[in-house]
N, CA and C atoms of all chains as a GROMACS GRO file, in nm:
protein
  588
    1UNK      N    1  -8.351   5.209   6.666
    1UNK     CA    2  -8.214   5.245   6.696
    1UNK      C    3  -8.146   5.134   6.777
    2UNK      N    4  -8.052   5.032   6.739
    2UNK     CA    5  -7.968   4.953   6.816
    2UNK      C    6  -7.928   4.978   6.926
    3UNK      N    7  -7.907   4.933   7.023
    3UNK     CA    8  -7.846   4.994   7.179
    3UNK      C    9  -7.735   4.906   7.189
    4UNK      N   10  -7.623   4.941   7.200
    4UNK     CA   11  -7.524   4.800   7.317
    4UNK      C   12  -7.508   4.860   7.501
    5UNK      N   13  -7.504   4.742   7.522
    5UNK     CA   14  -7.533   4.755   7.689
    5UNK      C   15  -7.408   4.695   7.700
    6UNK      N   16  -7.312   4.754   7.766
    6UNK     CA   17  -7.167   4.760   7.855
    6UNK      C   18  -7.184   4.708   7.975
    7UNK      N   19  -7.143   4.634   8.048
    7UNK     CA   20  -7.093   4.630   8.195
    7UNK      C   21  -7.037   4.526   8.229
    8UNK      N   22  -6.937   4.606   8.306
    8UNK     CA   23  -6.808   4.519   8.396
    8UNK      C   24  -6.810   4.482   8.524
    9UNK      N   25  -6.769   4.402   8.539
    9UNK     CA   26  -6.792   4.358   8.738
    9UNK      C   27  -6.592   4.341   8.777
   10UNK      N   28  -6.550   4.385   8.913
   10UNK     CA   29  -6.476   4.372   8.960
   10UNK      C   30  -6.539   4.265   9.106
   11UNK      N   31  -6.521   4.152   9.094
   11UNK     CA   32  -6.547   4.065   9.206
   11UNK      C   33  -6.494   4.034   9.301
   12UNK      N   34  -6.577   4.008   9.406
   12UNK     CA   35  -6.544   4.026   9.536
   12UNK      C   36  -6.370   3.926   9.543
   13UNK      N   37  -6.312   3.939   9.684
   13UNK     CA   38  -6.202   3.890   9.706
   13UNK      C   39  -6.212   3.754   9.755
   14UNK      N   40  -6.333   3.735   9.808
   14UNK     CA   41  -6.359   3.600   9.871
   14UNK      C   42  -6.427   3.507   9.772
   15UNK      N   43  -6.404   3.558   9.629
   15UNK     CA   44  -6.491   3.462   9.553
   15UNK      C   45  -6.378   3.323   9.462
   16UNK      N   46  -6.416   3.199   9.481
   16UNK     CA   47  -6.333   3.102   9.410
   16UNK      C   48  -6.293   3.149   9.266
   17UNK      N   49  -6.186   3.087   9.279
   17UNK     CA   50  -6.105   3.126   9.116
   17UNK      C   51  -6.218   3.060   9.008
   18UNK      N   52  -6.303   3.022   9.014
   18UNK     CA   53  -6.414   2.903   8.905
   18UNK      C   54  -6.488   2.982   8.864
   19UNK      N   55  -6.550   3.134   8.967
   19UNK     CA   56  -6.627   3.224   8.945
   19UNK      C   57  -6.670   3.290   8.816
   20UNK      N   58  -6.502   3.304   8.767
   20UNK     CA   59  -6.560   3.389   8.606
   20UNK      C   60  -6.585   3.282   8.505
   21UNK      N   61  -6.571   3.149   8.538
   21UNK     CA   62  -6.618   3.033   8.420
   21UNK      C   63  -6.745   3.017   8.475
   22UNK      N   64  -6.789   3.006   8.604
   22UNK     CA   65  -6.926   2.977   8.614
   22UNK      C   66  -7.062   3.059   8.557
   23UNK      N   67  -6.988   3.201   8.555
   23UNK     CA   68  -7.032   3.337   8.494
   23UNK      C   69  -7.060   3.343   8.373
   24UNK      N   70  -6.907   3.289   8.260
   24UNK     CA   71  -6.967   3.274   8.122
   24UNK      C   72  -6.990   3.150   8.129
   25UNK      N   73  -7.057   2.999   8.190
   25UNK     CA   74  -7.108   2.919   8.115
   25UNK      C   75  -7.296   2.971   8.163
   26UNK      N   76  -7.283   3.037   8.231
   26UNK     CA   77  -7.436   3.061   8.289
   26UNK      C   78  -7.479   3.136   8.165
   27UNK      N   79  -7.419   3.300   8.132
   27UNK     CA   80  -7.440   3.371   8.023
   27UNK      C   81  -7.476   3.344   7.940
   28UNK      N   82  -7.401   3.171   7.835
   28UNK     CA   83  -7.368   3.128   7.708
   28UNK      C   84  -7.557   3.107   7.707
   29UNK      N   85  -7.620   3.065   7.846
   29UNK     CA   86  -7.733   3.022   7.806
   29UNK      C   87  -7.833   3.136   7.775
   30UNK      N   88  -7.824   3.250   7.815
   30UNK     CA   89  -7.917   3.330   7.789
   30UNK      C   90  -7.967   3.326   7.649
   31UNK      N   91  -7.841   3.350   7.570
   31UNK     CA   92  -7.897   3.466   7.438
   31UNK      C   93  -7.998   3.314   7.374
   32UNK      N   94  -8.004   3.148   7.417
   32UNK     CA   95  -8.097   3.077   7.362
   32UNK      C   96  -8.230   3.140   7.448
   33UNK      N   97  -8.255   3.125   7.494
   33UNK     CA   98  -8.328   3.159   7.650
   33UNK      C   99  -8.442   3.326   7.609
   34UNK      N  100  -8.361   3.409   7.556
   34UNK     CA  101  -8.374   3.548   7.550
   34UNK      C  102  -8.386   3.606   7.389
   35UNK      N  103  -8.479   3.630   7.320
   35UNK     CA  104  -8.462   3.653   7.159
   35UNK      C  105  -8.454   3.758   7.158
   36UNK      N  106  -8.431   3.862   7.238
   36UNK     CA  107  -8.433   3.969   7.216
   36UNK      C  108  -8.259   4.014   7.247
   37UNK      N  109  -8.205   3.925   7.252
   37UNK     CA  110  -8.065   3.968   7.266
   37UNK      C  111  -7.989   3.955   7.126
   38UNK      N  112  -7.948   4.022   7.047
   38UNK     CA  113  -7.934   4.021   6.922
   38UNK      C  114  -7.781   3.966   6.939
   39UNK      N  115  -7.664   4.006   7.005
   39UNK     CA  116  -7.507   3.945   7.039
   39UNK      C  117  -7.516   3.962   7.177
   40UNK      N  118  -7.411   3.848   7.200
   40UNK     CA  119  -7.414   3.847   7.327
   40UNK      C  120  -7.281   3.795   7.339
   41UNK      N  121  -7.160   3.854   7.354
   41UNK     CA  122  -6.988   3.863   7.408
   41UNK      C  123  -6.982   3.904   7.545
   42UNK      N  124  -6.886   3.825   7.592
   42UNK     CA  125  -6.848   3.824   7.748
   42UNK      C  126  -6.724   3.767   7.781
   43UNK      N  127  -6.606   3.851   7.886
   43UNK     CA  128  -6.533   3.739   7.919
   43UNK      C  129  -6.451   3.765   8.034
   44UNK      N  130  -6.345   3.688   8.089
   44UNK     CA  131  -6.249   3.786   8.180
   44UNK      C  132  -6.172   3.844   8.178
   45UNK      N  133  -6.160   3.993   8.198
   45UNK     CA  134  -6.013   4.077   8.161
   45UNK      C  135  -5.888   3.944   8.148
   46UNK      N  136  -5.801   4.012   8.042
   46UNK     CA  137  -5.695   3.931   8.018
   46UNK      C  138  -5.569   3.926   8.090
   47UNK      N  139  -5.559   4.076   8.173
   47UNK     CA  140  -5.454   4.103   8.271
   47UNK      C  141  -5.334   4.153   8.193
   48UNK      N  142  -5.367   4.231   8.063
   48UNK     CA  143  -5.261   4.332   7.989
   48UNK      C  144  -5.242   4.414   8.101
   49UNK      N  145  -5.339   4.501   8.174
   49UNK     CA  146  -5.356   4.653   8.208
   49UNK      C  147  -5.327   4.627   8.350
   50UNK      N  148  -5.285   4.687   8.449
   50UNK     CA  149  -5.332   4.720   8.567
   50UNK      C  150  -5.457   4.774   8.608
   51UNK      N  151  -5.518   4.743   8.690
   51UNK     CA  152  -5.613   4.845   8.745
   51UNK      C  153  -5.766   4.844   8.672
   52UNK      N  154  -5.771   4.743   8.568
   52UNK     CA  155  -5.904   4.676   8.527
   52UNK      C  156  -5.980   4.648   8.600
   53UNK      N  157  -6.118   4.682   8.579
   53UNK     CA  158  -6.206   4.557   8.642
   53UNK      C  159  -6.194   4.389   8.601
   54UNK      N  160  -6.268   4.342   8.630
   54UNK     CA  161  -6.246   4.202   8.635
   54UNK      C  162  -6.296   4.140   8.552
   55UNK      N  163  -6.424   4.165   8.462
   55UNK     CA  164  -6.502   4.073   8.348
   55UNK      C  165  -6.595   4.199   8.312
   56UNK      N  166  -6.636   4.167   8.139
   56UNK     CA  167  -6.674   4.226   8.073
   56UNK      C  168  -6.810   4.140   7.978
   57UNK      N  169  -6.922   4.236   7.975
   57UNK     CA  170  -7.034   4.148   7.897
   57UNK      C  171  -7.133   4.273   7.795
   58UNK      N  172  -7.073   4.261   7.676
   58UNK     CA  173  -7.124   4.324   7.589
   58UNK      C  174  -7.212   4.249   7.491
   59UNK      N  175  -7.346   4.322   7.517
   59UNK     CA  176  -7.492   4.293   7.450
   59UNK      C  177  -7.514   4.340   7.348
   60UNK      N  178  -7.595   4.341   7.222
   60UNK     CA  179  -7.662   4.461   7.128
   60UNK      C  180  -7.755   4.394   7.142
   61UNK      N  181  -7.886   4.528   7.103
   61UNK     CA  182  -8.032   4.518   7.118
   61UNK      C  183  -8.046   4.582   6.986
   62UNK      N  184  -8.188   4.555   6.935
   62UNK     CA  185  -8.236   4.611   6.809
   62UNK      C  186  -8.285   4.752   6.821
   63UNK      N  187  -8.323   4.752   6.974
   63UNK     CA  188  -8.389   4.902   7.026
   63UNK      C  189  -8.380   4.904   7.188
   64UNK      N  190  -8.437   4.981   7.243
   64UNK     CA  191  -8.429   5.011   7.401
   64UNK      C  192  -8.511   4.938   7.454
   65UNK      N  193  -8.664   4.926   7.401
   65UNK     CA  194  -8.725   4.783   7.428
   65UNK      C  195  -8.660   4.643   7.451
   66UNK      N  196  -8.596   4.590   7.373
   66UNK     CA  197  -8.554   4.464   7.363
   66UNK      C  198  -8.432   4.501   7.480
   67UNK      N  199  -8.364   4.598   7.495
   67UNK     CA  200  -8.284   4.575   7.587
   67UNK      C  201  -8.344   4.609   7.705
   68UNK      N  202  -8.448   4.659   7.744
   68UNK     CA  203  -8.518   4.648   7.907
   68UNK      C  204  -8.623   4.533   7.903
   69UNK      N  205  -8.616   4.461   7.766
   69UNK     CA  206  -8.660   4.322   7.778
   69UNK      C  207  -8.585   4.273   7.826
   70UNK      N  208  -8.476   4.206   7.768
   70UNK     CA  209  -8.406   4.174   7.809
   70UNK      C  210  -8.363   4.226   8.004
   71UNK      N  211  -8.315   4.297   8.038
   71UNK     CA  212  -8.323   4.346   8.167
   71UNK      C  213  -8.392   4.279   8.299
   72UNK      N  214  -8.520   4.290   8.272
   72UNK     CA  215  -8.608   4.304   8.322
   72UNK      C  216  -8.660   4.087   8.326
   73UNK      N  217  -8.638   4.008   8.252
   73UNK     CA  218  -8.635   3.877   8.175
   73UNK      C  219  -8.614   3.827   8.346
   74UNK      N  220  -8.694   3.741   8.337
   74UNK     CA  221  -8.668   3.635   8.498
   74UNK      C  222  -8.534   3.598   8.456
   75UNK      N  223  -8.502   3.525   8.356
   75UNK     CA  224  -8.389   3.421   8.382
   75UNK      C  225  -8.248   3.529   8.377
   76UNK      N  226  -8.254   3.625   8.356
   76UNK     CA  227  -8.158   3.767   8.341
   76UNK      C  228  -8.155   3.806   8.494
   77UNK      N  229  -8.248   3.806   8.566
   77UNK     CA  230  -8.262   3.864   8.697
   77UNK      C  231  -8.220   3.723   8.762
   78UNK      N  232  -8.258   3.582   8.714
   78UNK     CA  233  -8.214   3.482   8.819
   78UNK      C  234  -8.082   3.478   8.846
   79UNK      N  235  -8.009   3.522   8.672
   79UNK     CA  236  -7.856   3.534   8.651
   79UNK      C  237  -7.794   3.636   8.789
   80UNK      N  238  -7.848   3.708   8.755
   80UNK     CA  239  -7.784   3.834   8.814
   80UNK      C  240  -7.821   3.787   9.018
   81UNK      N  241  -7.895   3.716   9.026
   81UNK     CA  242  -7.910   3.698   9.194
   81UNK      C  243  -7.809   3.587   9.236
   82UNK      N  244  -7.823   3.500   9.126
   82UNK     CA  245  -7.698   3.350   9.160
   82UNK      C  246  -7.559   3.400   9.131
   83UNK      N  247  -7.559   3.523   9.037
   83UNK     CA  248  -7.388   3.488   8.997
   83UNK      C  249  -7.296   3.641   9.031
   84UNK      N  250  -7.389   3.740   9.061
   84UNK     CA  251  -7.408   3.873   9.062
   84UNK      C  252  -7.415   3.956   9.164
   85UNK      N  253  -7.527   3.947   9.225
   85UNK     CA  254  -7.542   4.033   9.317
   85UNK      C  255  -7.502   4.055   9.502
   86UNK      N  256  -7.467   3.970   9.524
   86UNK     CA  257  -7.351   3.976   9.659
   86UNK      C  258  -7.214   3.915   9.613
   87UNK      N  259  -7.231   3.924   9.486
   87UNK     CA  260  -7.044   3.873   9.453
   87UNK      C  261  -6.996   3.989   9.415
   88UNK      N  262  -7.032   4.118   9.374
   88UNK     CA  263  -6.946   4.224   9.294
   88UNK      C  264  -6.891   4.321   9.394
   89UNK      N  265  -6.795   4.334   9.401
   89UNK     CA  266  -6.712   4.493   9.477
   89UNK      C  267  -6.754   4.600   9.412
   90UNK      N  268  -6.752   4.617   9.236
   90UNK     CA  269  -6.751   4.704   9.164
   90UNK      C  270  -6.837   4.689   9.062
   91UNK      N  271  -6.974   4.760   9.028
   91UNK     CA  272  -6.997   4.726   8.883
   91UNK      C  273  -7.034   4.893   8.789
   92UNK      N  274  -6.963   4.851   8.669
   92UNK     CA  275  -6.997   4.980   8.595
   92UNK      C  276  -7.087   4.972   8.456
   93UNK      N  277  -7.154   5.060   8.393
   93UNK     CA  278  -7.257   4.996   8.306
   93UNK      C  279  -7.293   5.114   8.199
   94UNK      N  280  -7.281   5.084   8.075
   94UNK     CA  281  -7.324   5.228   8.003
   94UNK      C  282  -7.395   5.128   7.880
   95UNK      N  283  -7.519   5.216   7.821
   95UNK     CA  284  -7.605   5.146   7.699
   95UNK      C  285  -7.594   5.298   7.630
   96UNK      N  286  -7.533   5.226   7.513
   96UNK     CA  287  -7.497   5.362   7.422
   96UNK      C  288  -7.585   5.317   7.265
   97UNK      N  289  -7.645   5.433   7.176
   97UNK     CA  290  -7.664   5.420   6.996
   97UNK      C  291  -7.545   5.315   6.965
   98UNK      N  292  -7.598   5.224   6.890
   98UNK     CA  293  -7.458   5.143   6.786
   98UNK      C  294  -7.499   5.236   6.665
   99UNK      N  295  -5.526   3.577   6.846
   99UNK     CA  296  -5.652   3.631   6.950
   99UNK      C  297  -5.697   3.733   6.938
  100UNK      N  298  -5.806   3.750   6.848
  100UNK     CA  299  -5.885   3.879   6.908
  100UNK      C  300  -5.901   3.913   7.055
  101UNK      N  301  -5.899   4.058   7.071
  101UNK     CA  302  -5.900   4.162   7.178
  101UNK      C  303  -5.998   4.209   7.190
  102UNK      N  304  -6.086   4.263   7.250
  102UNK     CA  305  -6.209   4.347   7.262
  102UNK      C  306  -6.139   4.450   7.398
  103UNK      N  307  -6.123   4.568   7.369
  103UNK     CA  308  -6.124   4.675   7.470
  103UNK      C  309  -6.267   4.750   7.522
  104UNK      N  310  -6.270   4.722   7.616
  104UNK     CA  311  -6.386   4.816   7.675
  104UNK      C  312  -6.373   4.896   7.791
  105UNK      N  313  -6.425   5.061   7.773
  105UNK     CA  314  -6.395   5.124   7.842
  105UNK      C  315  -6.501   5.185   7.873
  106UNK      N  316  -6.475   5.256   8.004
  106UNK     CA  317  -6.646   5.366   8.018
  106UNK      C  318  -6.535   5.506   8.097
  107UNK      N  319  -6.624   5.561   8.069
  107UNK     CA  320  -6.574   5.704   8.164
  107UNK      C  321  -6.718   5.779   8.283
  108UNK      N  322  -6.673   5.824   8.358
  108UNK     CA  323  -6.748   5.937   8.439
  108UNK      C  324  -6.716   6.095   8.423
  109UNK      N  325  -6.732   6.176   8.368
  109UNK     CA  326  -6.689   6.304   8.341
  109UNK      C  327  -6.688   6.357   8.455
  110UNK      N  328  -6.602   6.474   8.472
  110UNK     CA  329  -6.629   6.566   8.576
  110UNK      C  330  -6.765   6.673   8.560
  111UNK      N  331  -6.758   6.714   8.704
  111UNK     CA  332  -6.872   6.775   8.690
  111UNK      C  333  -6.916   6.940   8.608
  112UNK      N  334  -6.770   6.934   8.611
  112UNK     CA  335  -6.757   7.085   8.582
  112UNK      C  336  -6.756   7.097   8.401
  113UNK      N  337  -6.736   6.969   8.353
  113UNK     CA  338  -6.762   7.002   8.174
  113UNK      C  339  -6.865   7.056   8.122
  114UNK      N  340  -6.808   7.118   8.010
  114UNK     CA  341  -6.955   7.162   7.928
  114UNK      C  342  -7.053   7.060   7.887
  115UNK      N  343  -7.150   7.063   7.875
  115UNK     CA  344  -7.248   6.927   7.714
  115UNK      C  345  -7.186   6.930   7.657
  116UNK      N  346  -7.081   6.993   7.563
  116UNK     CA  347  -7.079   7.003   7.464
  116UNK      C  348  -6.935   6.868   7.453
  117UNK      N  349  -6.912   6.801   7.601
  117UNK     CA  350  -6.751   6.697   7.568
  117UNK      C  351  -6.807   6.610   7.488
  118UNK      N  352  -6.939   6.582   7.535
  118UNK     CA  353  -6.902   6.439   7.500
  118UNK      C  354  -6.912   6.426   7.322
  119UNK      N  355  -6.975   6.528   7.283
  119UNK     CA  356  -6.955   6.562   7.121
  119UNK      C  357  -6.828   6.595   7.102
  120UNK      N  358  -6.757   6.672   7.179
  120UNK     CA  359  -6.602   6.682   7.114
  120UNK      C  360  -6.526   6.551   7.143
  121UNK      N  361  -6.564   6.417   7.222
  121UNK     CA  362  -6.476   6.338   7.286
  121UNK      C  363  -6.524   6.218   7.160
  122UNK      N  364  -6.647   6.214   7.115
  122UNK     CA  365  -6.667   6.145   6.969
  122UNK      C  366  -6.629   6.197   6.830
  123UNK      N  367  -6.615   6.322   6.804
  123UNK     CA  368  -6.515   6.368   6.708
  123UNK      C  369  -6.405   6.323   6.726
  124UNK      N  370  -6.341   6.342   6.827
  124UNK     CA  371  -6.160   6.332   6.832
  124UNK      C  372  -6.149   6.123   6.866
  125UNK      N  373  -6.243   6.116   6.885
  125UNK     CA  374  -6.248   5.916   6.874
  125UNK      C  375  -6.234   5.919   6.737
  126UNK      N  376  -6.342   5.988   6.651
  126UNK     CA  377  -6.388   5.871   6.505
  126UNK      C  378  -6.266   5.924   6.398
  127UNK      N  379  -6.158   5.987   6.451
  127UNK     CA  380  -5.999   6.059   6.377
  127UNK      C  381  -5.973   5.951   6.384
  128UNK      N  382  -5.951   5.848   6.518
  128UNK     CA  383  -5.841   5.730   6.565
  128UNK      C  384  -5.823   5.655   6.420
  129UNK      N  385  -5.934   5.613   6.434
  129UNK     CA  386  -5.924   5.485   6.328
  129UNK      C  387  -5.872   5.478   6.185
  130UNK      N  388  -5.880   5.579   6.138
  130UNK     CA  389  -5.792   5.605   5.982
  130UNK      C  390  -5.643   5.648   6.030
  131UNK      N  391  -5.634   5.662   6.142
  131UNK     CA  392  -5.464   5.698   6.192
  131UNK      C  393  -5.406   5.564   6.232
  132UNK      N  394  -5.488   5.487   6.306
  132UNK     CA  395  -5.453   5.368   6.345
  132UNK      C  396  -5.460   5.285   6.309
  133UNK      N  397  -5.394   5.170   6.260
  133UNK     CA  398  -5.453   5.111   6.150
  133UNK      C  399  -5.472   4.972   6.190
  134UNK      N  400  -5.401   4.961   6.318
  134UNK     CA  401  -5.452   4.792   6.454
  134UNK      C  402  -5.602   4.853   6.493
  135UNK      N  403  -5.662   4.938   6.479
  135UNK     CA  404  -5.824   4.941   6.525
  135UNK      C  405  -5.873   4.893   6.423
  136UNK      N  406  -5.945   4.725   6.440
  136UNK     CA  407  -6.076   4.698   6.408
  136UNK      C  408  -6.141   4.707   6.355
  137UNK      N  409  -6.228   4.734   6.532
  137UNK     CA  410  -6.359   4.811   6.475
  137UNK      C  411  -6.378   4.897   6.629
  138UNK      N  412  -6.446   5.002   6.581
  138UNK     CA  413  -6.424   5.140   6.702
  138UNK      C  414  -6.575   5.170   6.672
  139UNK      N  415  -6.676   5.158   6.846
  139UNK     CA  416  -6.778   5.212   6.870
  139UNK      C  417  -6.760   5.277   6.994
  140UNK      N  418  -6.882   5.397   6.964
  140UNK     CA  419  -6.845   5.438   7.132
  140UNK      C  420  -7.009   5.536   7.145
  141UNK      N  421  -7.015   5.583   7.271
  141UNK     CA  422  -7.072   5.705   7.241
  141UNK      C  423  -7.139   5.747   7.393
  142UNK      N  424  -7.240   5.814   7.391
  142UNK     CA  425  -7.280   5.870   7.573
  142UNK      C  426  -7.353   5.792   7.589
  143UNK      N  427  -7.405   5.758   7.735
  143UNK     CA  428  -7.500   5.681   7.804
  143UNK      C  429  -7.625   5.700   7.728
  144UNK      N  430  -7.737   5.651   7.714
  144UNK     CA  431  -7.852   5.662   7.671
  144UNK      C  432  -7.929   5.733   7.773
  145UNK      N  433  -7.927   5.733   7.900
  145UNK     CA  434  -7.986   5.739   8.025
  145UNK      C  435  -8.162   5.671   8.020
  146UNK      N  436  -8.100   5.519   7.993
  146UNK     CA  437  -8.207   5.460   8.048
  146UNK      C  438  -8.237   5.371   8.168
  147UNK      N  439  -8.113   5.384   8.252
  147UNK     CA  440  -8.085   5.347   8.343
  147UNK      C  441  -8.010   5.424   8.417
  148UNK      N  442  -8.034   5.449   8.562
  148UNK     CA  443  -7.958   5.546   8.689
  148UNK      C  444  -7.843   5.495   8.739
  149UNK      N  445  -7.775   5.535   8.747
  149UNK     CA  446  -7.642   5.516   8.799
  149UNK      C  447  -7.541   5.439   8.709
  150UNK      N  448  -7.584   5.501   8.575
  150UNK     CA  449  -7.454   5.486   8.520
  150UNK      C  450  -7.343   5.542   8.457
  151UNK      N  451  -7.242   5.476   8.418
  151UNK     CA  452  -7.125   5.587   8.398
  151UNK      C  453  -7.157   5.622   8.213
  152UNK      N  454  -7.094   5.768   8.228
  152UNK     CA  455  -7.145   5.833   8.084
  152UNK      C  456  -7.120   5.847   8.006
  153UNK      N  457  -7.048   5.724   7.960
  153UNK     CA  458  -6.970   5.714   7.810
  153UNK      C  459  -6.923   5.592   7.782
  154UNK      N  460  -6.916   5.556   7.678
  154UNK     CA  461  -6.835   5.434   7.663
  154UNK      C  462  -6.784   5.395   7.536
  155UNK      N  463  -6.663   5.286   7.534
  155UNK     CA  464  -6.576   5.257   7.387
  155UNK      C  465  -6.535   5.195   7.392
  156UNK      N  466  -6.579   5.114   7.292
  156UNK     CA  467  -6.576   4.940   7.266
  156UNK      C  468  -6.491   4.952   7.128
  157UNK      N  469  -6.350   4.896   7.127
  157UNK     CA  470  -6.269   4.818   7.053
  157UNK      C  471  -6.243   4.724   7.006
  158UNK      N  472  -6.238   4.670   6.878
  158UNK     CA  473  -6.161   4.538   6.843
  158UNK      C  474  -6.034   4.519   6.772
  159UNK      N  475  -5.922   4.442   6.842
  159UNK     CA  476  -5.790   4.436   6.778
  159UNK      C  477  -5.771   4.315   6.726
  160UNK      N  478  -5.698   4.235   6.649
  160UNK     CA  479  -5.690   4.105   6.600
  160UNK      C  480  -5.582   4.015   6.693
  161UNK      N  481  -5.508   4.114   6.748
  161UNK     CA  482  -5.455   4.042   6.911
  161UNK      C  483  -5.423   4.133   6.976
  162UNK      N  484  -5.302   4.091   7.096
  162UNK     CA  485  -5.283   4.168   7.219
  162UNK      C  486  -5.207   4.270   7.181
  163UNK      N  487  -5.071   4.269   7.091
  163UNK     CA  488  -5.006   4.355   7.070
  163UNK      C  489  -5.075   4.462   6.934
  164UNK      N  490  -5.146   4.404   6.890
  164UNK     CA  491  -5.233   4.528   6.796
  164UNK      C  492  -5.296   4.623   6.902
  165UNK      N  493  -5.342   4.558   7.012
  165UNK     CA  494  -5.394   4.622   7.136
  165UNK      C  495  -5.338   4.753   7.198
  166UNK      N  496  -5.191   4.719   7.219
  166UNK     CA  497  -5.074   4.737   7.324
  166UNK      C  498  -5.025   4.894   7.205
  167UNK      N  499  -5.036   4.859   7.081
  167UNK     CA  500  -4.972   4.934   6.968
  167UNK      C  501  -5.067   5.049   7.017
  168UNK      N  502  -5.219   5.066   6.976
  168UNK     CA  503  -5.309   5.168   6.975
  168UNK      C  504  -5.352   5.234   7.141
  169UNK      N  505  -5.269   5.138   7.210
  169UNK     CA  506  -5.277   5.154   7.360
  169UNK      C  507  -5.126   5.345   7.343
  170UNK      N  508  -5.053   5.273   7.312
  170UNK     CA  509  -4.905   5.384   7.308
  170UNK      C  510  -4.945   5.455   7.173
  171UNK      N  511  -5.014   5.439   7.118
  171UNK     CA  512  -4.998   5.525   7.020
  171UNK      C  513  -4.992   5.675   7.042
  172UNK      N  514  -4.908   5.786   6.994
  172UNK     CA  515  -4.853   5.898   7.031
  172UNK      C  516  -5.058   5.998   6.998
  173UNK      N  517  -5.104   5.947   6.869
  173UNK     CA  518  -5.247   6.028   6.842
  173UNK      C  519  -5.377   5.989   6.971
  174UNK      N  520  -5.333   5.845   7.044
  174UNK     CA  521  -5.438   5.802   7.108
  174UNK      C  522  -5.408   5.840   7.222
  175UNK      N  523  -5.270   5.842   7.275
  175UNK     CA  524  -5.207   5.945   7.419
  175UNK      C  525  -5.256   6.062   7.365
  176UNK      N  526  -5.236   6.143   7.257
  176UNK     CA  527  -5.323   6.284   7.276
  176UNK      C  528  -5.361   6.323   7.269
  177UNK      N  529  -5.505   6.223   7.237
  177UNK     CA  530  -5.645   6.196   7.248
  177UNK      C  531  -5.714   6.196   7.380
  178UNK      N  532  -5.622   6.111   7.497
  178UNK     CA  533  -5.616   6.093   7.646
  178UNK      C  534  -5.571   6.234   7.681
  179UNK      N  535  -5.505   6.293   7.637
  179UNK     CA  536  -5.476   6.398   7.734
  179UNK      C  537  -5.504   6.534   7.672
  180UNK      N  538  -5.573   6.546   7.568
  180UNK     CA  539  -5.684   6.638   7.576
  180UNK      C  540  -5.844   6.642   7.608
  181UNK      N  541  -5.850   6.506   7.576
  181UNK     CA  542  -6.019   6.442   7.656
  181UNK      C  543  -6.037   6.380   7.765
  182UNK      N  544  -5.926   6.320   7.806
  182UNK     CA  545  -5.952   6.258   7.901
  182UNK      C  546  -5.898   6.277   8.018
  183UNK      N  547  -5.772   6.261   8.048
  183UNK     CA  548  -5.697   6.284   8.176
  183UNK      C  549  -5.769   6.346   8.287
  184UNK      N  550  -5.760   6.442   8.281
  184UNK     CA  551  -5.841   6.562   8.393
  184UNK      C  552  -5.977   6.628   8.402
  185UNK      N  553  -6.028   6.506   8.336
  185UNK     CA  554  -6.180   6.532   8.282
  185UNK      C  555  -6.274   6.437   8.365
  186UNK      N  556  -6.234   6.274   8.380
  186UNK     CA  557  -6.275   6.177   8.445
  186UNK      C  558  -6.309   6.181   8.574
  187UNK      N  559  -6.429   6.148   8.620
  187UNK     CA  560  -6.426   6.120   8.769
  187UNK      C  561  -6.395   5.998   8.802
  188UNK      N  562  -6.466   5.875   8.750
  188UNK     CA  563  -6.430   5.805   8.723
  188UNK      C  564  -6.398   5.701   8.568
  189UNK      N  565  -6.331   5.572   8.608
  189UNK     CA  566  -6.284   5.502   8.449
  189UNK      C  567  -6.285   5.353   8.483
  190UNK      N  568  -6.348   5.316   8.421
  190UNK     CA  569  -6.348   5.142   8.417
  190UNK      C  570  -6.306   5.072   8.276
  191UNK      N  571  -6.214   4.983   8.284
  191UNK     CA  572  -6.204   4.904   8.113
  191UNK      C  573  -6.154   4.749   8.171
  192UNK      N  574  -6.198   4.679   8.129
  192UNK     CA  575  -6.208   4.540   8.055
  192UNK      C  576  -6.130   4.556   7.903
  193UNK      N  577  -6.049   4.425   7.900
  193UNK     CA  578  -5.973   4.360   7.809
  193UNK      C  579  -6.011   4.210   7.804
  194UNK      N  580  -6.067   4.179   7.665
  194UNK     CA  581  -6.138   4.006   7.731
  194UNK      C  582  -6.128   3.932   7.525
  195UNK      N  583  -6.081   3.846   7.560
  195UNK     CA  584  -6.083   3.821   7.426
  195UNK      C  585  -6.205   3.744   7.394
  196UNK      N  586  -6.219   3.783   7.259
  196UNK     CA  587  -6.306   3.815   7.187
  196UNK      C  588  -6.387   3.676   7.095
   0.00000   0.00000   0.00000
């Protein structure tokens, strides 16, 4: 059963405007990095809406395996400590059937 | 420019099981009504992960105002305001091109 994995980050206020490019050029490297990431789309809200979060990174997996492979992947967790995890105000996340 | 909409929801607590099956029926109407949708996925959390929000719907438009069209559309407002409005605890969406 395919999975896509959703999640958005609203980033902190003190973070440089470079933040969401440093974010997707870090990303672009995974899906070489990671075979178990079947797509891998990401980017920064465009600023149609009010009241968005701030960037968006949508995955598909072949199954739930490959996506807590993926997850779980050092260079996924290095991502998430350098670019991620004391930079977000907000993060939201849903892995739904494709 | 392609568009990618992404959204998640938090239901209230007080719904039946039975929304999030009525909130994917009254989604998979949109798309033969609308005719700027894409491509339209969506569906409930998997719960393979804690703390996340319990739904989600991923869009593609071929630009912003195909976006903006299915954004006002009179079937997708009352789509929102029989599923959604007063149902949400919380709502997160990303707009990021594609």
């Amino acid at each position: 059963m395919p999975v896509r994995h959703v999640v958005m980050f609203t980033w902190n206020d003190d973070l440089p405007d470079s933040h969401a490019a440093e974010v997707s050029a870090a990303l672009a490297e995974l899906p070489h990095a990671i075979p178990e990431i079947a797509s891998y789309v990401f980017g920064p809200d465009l600023g149609i809406v009010d009241g968005n979060f701030d960037y968006a990174v949508v995955a598909d997996f072949d199954d739930r395996d490959a996506f807590v492979t993926y997850r779980n992947h050092p260079l996924h967790q290095r991502f998430i400590a350098n670019h991620i995890a004391d930079k977000v105000a907000a993060r939201a996340a849903v892995q739904f059937e494709l």
